[in-house]
N, C-alpha and C positions, 0 to 999 in steps of 0.2 A: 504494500500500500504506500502510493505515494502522499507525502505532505499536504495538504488542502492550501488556494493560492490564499496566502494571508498578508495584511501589508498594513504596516502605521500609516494615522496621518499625515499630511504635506510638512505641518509644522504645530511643537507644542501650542496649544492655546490653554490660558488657566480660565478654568471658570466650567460651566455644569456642562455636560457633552450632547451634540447635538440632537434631537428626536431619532435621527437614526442610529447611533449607536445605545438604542435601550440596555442591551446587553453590554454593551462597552466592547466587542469583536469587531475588529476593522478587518475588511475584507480585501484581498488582493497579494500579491508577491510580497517576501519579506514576513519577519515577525510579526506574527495574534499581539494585538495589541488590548489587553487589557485596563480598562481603565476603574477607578474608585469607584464604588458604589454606596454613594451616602444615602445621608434621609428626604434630599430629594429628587435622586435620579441617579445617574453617570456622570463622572466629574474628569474631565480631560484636564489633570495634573501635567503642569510643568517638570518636574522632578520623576526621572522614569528610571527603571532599575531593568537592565537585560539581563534576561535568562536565557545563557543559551544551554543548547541541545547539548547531548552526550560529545561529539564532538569537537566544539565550540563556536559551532554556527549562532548566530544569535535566530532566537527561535520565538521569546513573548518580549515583550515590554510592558512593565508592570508600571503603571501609575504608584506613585506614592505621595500620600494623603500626607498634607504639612499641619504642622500642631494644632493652630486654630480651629481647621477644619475637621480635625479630629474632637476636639473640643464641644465642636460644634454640634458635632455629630451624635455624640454621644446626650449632651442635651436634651435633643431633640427625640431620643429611645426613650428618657426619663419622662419626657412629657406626654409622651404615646400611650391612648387607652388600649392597653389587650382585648384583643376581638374574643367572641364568645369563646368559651372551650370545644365545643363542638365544630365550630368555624376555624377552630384552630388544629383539632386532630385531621379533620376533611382535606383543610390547604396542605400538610403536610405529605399526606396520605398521594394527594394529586402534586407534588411535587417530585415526591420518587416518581412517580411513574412519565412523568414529564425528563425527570435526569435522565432516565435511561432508554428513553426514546423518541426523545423530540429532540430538533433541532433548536439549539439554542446558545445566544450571541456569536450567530455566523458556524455554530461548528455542529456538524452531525455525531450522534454517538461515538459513528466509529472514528471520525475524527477526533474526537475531542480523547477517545481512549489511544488513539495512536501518539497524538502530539504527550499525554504525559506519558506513555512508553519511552521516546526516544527524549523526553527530557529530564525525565526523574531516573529512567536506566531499570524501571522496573519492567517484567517480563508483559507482555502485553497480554496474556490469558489469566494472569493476575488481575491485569486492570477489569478485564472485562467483567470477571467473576466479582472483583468490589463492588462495580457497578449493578449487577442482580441483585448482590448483599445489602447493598442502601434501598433498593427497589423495595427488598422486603422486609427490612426494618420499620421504614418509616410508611409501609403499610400495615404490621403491627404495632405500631408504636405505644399505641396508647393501652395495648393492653399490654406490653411490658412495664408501664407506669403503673399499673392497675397492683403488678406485682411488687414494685417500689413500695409503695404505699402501704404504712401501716394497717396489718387488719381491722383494727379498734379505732381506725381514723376515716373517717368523709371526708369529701372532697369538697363540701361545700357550707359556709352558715348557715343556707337554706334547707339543709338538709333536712327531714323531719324528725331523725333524732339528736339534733341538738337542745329539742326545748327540753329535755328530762337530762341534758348533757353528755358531750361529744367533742370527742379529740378531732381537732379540724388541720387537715394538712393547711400549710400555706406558707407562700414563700417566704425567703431570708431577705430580698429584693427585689430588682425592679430588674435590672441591666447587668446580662453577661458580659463579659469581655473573652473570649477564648483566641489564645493565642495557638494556634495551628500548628501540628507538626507534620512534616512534609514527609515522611515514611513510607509510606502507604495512604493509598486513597477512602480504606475503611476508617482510619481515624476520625474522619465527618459524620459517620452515620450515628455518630452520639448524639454532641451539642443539641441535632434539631430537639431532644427532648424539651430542652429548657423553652424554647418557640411554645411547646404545648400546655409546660406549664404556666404561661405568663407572659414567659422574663423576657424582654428585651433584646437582641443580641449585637454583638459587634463581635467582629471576628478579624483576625491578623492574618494574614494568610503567611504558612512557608512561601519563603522565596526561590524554595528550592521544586516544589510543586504548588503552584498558586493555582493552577486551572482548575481543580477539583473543587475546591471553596467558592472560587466564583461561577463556576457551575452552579453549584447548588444555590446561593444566595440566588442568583439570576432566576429557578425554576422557582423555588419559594416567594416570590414576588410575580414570577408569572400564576402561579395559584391562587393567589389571593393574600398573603402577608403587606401591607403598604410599605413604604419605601423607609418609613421610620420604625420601622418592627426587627426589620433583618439587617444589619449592612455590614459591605465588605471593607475594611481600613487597611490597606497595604501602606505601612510606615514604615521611616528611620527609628534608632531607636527612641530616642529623646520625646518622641510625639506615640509610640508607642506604651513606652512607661506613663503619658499622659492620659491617655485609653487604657489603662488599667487601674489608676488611680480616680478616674472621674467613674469605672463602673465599682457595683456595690460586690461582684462577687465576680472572680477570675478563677480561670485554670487554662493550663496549656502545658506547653514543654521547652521552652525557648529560653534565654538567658535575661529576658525581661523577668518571666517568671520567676524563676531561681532566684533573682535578688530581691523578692518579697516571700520567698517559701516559707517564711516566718512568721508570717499573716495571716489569722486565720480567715480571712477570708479569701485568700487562696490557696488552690488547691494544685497542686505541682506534679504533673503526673513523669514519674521518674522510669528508669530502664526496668523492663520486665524482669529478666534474670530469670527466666522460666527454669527449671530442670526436670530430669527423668530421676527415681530412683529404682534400683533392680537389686530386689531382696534376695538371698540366697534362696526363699521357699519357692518363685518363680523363675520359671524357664525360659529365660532372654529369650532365647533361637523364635521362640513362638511369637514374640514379643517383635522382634527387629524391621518387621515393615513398619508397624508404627512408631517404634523411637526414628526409622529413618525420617520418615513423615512429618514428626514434630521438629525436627528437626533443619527439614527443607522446604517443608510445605509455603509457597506464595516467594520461593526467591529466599528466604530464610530471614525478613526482612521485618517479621512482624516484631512486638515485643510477649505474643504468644508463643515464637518460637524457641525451642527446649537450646538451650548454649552449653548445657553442663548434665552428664549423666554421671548418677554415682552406682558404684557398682560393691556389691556385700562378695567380697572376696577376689579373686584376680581380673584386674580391668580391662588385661590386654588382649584376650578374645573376644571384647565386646568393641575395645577402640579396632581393631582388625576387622574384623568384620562391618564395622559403621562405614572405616577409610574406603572396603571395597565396595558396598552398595556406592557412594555417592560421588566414587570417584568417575563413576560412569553416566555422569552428567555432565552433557556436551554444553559446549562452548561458544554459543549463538548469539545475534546481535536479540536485544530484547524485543524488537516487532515480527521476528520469526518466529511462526507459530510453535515450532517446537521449544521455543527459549522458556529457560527454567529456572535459570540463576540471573543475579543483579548484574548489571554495568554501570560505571564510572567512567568519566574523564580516566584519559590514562595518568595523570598526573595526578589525581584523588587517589585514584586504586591503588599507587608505590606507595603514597604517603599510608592507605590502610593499610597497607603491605609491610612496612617498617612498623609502623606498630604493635601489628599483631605476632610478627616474629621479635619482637622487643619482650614481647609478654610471655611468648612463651620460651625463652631463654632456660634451660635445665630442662625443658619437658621432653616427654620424647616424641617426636613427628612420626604421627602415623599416614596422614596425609596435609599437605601444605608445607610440611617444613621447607621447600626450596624454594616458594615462592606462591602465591593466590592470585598472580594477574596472568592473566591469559589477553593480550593485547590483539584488537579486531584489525588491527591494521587503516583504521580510519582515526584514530584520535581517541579513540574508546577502549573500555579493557573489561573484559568480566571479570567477575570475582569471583573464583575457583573455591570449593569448599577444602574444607580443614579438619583434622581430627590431632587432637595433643593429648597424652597421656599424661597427668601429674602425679606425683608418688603420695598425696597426701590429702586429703578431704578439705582438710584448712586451707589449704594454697591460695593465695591471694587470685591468681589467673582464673580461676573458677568464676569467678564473680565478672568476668569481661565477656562485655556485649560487642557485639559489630554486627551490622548489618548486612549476612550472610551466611548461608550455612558453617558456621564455625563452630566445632563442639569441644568441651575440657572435659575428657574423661578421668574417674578421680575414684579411688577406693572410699571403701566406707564401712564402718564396723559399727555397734552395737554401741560400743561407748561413745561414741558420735554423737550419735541419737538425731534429734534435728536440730543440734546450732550448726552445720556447714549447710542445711537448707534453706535456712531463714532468709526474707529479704527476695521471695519468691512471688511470679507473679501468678504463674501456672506450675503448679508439682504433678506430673505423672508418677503415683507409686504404683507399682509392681511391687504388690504383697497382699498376703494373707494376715498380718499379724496386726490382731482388730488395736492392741494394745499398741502400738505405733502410729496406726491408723488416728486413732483417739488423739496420741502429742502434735502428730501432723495437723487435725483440723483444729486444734485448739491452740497451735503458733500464731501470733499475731502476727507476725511479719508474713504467712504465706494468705496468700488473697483468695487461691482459686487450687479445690484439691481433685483430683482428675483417678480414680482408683480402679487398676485394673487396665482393659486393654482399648484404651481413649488416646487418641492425639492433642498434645497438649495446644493446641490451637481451635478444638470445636469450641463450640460456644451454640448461642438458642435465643430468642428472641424470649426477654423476661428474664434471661442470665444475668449477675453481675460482671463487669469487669474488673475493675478494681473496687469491689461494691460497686450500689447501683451510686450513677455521678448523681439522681433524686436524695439520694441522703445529705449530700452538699448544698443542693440546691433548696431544699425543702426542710421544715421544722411544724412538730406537732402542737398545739396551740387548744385548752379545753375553753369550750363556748357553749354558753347556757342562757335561754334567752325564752322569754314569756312562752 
């Protein structure tokens, strides 16, 4: 599939963008030009930020929203009435289904899944699969909040048992702020909750995948949300930390964030650190499609995917066996249908490259050790998977993410127990031993406990992720009324 002809305008102009770019997609040769999407339309920003392609073609042009206008922006959320509840799960509801098959701001589905293929380097039957995933999200949505929600609480003062008294959900504020992480394109199919509840949203987009964000703000506005319910603020930092501070409640995963994770009114969503554990009473061999699975499943990009197996007795026929399934994973640009693994800039990929043999310095390579770029001969590099053997459960390298099949194989004994688990986003155990079973769901640090033969990446509409993000967003509140 070739590119879709896309092309900026003549020349920046500041000020709201004209009726025809609703969507902010300029059409023609050259870079998808992206533009701000405030509270009252498309805003053709002076200040534009390129993003190119894997290559380093420049591929979007990203408007970026300057301070006041962020300012402004956000205002204008606080003073916006939320449309009914029902008017708000329906807009939603017809918003996925509008994401993933209408044409919208100039780009058709497959276009808009091709262009973040070759510019975020993820596998292009990932994108598309995210794309059904938000479809049907945000066509359950609301009965995933249904499951959010306290059983002993209603959703509304009106409700007919508050007059004898009732715990009434209801927000913590008015206006999100969700700063964006460019990873994967599943990361958006959250946030819409807080849209259902109420709140306000503004949203940051990664710079490193922004077309997914603005997708969806764009269909959620063509559903029915007004233009001061949803908006898009692609900023520098300085006007971003101002869009976090003017809203009542933030989360994301960006370095804006992190220097307010001390806030509780933000909520900082950190590296998954997902792992497998393989009990002596269960039979890996049975087991090994799906630790491979959690393992590689979506490019290996998720923060669902397993980075650390520990194994109860000798680990080096489990890392042996993992290096040989995944080393026969071809080496393809990401818009070839059979591509499976991530790409980079070739000059990203050495620098992850150094890294990750930096980390694993004493380990043993079972696969990776000589190197994880596989270079496409255009500018671009896959990122070949990795297997490292550590002698020790504690090993600091356990706890390292990278965005690629990369796994720390690591022994694990009884007196262990789970502090080398901790700090988990998804644990696959393999075991029988209920008494294990027990410390595992009752560690606070593991979010998501997977028992038995599950890939540490499913998940179910109604599932938590890291909890549901309604427990952030929502607080119980008793109301008693004539």
């Amino acid at each position: 599939m070739t590119r879709p002809p896309l092309t900026p305008p003549t020349a920046p102009v500041a000020g709201p963008a004209p009726a025809a770019h609703d969507s902010a997609a300029t059409a023609g040769p050259g870079p998808l030009v992206l533009d701000v999407l405030g509270p009252t339309g498309a805003y053709r920003a002076r200040n534009r930020q390129v993003v190119p392609d894997l290559t380093g073609v420049p591929a979007v042009e990203l408007g970026l929203a300057p301070r006041l206008f962020v300012s402004r922006a956000m205002s204008a959320l606080r003073t916006a009435t939320p449309l009914p509840l029902d008017d708000r799960v329906a807009a939603i509801a017809r918003a996925g289904e509008l994401f993933a098959t209408a044409e919208l701001g100039g780009l058709t589905p497959a276009a808009y899944e091709h262009t973040v293929s070759r510019v975020a380097g993820i596998p292009l039957t990932v994108v598309r699969t995210a794309t059904r995933t938000l479809a049907r999200r945000t066509a359950d949505l609301y009965r995933g909040l249904r499951f959010a929600r306290p059983a002993g609480a209603v959703g509304d003062w009106r409700d007919p048992l508050t007059r004898t008294g009732r715990a009434v959900w209801a927000r913590r504020g008015e206006v999100l702020a969700v700063h964006a992480a460019g990873n994967h394109p599943g990361t958006h199919s959250l946030w819409p909750e807080a849209l259902a509840l109420g709140y306000r949203v503004a949203v940051r987009p990664s710079r490193r995948e922004p077309l997914t964000p603005h997708r969806l703000v764009t269909a959620l506005r063509a559903a029915g949300f007004p233009d001061d319910h949803v908006v898009l603020l692609p900023a520098e930092h300085e006007a971003a930390g101002a869009m976090l501070r003017d809203a009542d409640l933030a989360y994301g995963s960006d370095e804006v964030i992190r220097e307010f994770a001390d806030d509780r009114s933000v909520l900082p969503l950190t590296p998954g650190r997902s792992k497998v554990l393989l009990t002596a009473d269960s039979d890996w061999r049975r087991h090994l499609d799906t630790v491979v699975d959690s393992i590689a499943h979506h490019g290996g990009t998720g923060c669902v995917n397993a980075t650390a197996v520990f194994v109860e007795g000798d680990p080096a026929p489990v890392a042996r066996a993992l290096a040989e399934r995944l080393a026969t994973l071809p080496s393809l640009p990401p818009q070839d249908e059979k591509a499976v693994l991530p790409v980079q800039s070739a000059a990203s990929a050495r620098m992850l490259e150094k890294y990750v043999l930096g980390r694993a310095e004493g380990a043993r390579p079972w696969l990776g050790g000589d190197g994880i770029v596989a270079e496409l001969g255009d500018g671009s590099a896959v990122l070949r998977p990795a297997v490292f053997q550590l002698d020790r459960p504690d090993h600091p390298a356990a706890g390292t993410e990278v965005p690629f099949p990369c796994v720390w194989v690591c022994p694990w004994n009884r007196e262990a127990w789970t502090a080398p688990l901790r700090d988990t986003l998804v644990l696959g155990a393999y075991t029988a031993d209920e008494r294990l079973i027990d410390a595992l769901l009752h560690e606070p640090s593991i979010s998501n406990l997977h028992i038995g033969d599950h890939p540490t990446h499913w998940t179910d509409t109604g599932m938590p992720h890291d909890g549901y993000l309604a427990d952030f967003l929502m607080r119980s509140k008793t109301v008693l009324r004539g």
